[in-house]
C-alpha positions in Angstrom: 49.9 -104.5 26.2 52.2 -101.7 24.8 52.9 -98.1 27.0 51.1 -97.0 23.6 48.0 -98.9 24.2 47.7 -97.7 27.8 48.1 -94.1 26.7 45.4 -94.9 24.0 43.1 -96.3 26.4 43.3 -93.6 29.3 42.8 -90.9 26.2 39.5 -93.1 25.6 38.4 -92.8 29.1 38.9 -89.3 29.2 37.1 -88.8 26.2 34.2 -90.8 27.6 34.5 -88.7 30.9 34.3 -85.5 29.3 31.4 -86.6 27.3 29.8 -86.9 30.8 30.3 -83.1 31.2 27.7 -82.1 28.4 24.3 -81.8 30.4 22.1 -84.8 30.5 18.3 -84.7 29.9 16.6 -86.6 32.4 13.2 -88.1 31.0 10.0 -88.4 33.0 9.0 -92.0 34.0 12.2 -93.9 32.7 15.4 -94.2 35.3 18.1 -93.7 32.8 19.1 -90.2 31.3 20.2 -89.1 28.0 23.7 -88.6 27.9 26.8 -88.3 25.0 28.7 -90.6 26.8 27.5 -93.9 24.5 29.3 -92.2 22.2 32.3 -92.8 23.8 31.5 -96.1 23.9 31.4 -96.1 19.8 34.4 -94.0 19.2 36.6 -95.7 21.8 35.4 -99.1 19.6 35.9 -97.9 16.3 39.5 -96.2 16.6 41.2 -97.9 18.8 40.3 -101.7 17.9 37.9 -104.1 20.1 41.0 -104.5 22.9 42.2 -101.5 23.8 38.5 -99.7 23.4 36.9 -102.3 25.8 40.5 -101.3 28.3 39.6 -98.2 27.8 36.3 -97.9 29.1 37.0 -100.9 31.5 39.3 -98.2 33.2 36.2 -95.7 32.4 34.7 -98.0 34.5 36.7 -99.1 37.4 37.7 -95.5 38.2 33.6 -94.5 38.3 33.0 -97.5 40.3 35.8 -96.3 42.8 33.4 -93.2 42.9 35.1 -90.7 40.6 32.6 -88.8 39.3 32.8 -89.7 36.0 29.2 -90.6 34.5 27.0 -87.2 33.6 26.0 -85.4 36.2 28.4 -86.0 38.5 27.4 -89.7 38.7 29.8 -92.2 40.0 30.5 -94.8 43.0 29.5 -98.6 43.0 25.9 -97.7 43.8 25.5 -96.4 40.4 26.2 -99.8 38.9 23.6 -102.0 41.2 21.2 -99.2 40.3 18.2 -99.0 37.6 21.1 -97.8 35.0 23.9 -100.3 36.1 23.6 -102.5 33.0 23.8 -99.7 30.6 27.0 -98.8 32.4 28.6 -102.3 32.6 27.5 -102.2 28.8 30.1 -100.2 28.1 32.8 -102.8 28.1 31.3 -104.8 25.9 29.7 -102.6 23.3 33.2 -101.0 22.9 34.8 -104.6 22.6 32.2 -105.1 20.0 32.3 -102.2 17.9 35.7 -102.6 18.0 35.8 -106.0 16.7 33.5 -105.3 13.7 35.6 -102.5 13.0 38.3 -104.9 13.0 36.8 -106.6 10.3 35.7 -104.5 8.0 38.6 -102.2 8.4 39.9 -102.7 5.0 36.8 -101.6 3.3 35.6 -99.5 6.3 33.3 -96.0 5.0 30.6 -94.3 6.8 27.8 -96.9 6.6 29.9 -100.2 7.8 31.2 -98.1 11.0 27.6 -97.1 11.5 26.7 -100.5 11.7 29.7 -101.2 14.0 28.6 -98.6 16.5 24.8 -99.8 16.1 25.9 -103.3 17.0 27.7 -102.4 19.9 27.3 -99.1 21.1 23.7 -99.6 20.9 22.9 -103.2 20.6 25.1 -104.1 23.1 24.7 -101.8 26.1 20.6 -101.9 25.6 21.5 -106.0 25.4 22.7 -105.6 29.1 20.9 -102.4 30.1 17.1 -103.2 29.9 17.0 -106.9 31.2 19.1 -105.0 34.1 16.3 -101.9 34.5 13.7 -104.2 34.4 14.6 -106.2 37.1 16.5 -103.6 39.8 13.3 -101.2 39.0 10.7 -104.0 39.0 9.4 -102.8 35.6 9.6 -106.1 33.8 11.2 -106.6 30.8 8.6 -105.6 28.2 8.5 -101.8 30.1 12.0 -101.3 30.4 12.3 -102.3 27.1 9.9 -99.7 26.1 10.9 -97.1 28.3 14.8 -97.1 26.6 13.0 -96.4 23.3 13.2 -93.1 23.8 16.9 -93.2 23.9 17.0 -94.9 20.3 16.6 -91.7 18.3 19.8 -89.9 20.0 21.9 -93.0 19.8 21.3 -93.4 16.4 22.5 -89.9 16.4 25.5 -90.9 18.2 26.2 -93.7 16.2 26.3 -91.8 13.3 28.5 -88.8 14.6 31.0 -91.8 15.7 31.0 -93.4 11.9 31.7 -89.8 10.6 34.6 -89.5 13.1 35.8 -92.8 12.9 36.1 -93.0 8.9 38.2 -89.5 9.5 40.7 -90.9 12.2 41.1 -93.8 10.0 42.0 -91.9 7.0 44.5 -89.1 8.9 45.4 -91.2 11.3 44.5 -94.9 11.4 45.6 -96.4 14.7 43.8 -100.1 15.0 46.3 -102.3 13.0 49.5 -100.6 14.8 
């Protein structure tokens, strides 16, 4: 691990904080809200490689679990991750590893559509893989309402996901950093 890819990685945190700072919209009858911060998740992934995005919100992580406000609305402290929403957030990690990694291998041929799928995979696939078993059990819900509860999140992440294939395909071209 290079000074670079610490740098990268705390710039991918703060990214992911700040996305925290746009309002969230909390929905009636489900425990999570909508926030922007997934797609933090997606662009930390898709620019910076599976490694340093999944360090990157690993630190996201660690400093909200240490009780820095991080998540939107002021959100943070080890509560928040043994809550109804603590496997979305511990989702984090691994849908940035993942978008990462797909990223990773379609990075020669990467355009809009294949980072799209990368930030589907893991920026949505991912964190609902850990986030709804985890709802339905801390909110005693049951796996088949959880599940259809955190539908009404699908339309904005797909949103999300493709805002982050946009962005990503640009870095990549100005500035591609996965690969240095």
């Amino acid at each position: 691990m290079t000074v670079k890819d610490m740098v990268y990685a705390a710039l991918f945190a703060a990214v992911t904080a700040a996305l925290g700072l746009l309002p969230m919209v909390v929905v009636p009858m489900v425990a999570a809200p909508i926030t922007a911060q997934s797609l933090g998740v997606m662009l930390a992934g898709g620019i910076l490689g599976a490694k340093r995005g999944a360090l990157a919100l690993a630190v996201f992580t660690a400093l909200a679990a240490a009780g820095l406000p991080l998540y939107a609305g002021g959100r943070g402290g080890i509560g928040l991750f043994l809550g109804p929403t603590g496997g979305f957030a511990l989702g984090y990690v691994l849908g940035a590893f993942l978008t990462g990694w797909l990223t990773e291998r379609m990075w020669s041929r990467l355009n809009a559509v294949k980072a799209f799928v990368a930030g589907v995979a893991g920026g949505i696939g991912m964190v609902y893989l850990l986030g709804i078993p985890w709802l339905g059990a801390v909110a005693r819900i049951g796996l088949h309402k959880a599940f259809i509860g955190s539908m009404v999140f699908l339309p904005g992440d797909l949103l999300k996901a493709a805002l982050a294939a946009v962005i990503v395909v640009a870095i990549k071209k100005a500035y591609p950093i996965i690969g240095k």
